[in-house]
C-alpha positions in Angstrom: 117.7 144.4 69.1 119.9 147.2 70.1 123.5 147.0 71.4 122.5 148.3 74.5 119.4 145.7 75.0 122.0 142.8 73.7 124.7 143.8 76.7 122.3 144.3 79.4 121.0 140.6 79.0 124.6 139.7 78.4 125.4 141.4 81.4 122.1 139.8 83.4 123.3 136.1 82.7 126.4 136.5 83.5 125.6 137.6 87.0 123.0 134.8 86.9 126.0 132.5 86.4 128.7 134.1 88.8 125.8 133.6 91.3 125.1 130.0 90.8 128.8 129.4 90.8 129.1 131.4 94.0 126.4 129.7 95.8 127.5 126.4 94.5 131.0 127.0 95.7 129.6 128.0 99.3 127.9 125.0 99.5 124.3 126.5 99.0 123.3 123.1 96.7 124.9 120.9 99.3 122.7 122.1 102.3 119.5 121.8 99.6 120.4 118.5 99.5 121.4 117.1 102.7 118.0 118.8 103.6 116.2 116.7 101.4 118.1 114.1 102.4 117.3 114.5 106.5 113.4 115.0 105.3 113.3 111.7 103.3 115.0 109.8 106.1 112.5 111.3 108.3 109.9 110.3 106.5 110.3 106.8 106.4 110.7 106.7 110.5 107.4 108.7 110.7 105.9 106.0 108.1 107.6 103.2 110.0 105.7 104.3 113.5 102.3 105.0 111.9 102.6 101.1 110.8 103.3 100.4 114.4 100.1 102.2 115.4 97.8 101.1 112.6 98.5 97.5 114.5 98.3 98.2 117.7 94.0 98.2 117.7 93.8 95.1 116.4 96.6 93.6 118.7 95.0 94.9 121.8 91.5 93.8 120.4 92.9 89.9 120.1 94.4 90.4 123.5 91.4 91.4 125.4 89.5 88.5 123.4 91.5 86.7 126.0 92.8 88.7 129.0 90.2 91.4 128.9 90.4 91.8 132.9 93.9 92.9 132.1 92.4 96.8 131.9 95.2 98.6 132.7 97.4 97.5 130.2 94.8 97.5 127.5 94.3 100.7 128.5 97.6 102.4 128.9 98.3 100.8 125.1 95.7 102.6 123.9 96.5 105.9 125.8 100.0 106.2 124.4 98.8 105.2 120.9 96.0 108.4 121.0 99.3 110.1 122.5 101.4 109.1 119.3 99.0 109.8 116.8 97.7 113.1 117.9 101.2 114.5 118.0 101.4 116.7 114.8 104.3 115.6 112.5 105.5 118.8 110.5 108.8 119.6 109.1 109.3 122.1 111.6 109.9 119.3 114.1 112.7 118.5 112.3 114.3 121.7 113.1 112.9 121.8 116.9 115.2 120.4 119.2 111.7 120.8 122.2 109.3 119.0 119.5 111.6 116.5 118.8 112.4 115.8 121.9 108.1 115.4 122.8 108.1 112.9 119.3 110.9 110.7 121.3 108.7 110.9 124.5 105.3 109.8 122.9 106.6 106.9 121.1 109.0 106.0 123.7 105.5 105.8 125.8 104.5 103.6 123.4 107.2 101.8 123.5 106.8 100.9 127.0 103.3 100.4 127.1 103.5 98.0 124.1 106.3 95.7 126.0 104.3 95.5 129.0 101.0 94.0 126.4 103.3 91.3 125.2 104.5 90.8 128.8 101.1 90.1 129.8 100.4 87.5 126.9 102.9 85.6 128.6 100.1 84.4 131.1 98.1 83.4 128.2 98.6 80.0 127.1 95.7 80.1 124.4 96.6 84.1 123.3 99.9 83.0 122.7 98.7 80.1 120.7 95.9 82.5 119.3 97.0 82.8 114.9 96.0 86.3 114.6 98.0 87.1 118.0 100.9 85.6 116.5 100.5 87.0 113.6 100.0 90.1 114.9 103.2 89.9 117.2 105.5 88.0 114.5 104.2 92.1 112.4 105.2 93.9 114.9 108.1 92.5 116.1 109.0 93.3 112.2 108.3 96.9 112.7 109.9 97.2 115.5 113.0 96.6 113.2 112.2 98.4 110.5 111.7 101.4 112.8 115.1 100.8 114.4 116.6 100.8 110.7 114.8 103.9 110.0 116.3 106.0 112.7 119.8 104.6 111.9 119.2 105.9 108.6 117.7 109.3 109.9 120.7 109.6 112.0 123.4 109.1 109.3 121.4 111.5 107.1 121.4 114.4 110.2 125.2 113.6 111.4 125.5 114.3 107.7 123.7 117.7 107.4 125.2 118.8 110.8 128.9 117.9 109.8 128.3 120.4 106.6 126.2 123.4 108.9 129.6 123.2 111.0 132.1 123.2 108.5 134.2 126.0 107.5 133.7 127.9 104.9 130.2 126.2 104.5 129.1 127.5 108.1 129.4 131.0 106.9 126.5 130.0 104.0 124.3 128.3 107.0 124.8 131.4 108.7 123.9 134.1 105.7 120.5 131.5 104.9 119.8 130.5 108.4 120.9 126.9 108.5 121.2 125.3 112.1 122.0 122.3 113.5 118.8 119.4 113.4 118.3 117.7 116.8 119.0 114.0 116.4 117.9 110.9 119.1 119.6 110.8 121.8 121.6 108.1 123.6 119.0 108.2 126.9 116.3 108.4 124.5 117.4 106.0 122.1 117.2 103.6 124.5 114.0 104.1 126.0 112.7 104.1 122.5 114.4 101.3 121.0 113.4 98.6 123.4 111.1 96.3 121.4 108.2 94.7 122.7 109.3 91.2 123.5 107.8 88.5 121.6 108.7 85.3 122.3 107.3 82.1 119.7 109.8 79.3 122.0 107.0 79.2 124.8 
């Protein structure tokens, strides 16, 4: 190898360095993972409402065993729950304050609709008693925690990430690679969506 050949690579790594250092210093790696960290968190509320769903045909299904001139609700149920799982779940929504705020609607849909189901059961001495029904609720009332824990979780993670896009002199990286803000739930829609189906073993 030449002298020349020996300095240029000499030359090349130590700009490979400065550069890592740089970007680590600007908080390049700490946006990589607090992104990672918002996407995980994500994830597991996504996985927490597709478990919802995935009960929700053979709740109504034991319901209607029962009540099955109770249309409406069956129907509406099974409405919001086409609604939920047609909506396309893609990192982008992540990083879409108008598709995030559509995600919140759907499942706050399904929220509702699922509430009024186990209101209905109320009426229904032998559904109530049914052991797949209970079985079925005693699930979901379970998911409906899990899913509440989830968000908690996905909203630490984007307060997080946020905090960091926002900080100087770490906004001026966000800015140079495109980082923004991620939408988060709201209060209003927190609400709506965090209202689980009542289920009631006492009567």
């Amino acid at each position: 190898m030449t002298d020349t050949f020996i300095f240029r690579w000499t030359r090349l790594l130590g700009s490979a360095i400065l550069a890592g250092v740089l970007l680590s210093g600007c908080g390049y790696n700490d946006f990589q993972t607090k992104d990672e960290a918002t996407k995980a968190a994500w994830s597991e509320v996504v996985n927490q409402y597709q478990r919802r769903a995935d009960l929700i045909p053979n709740l109504v299904n034991t319901v209607k065993g029962y009540a099955s001139h109770e249309r409406e609700t069956l129907e509406a149920v099974t409405r919001a729950r086409a609604s939920a799982t047609s909506f396309q779940i893609t990192p982008e929504v992540l990083n879409n304050p108008e598709a995030f705020q559509k995600f919140q609607q759907v499942q706050g849909e399904l929220s509702g609709a699922l509430s009024r189901l186990m209101m209905v059961s109320e009426k229904y001495p032998d559904l109530k008693a049914d052991a797949s029904f209970r079985d079925l609720a005693s699930q979901l009332e379970g998911t409906e925690n899990r899913i509440t824990v989830a968000r908690q979780r996905y909203i630490a993670s984007v307060q997080d990430y946020n905090v960091t896009v926002r900080q100087f002199p770490k906004n001026l990286t966000a800015m140079v690679f495109g980082y923004e803000t991620k939408p988060s739930f709201t209060v209003e829609n927190e609400k709506a969506i965090s209202t689980a189906p009542a289920v009631d073993f006492g009567k």
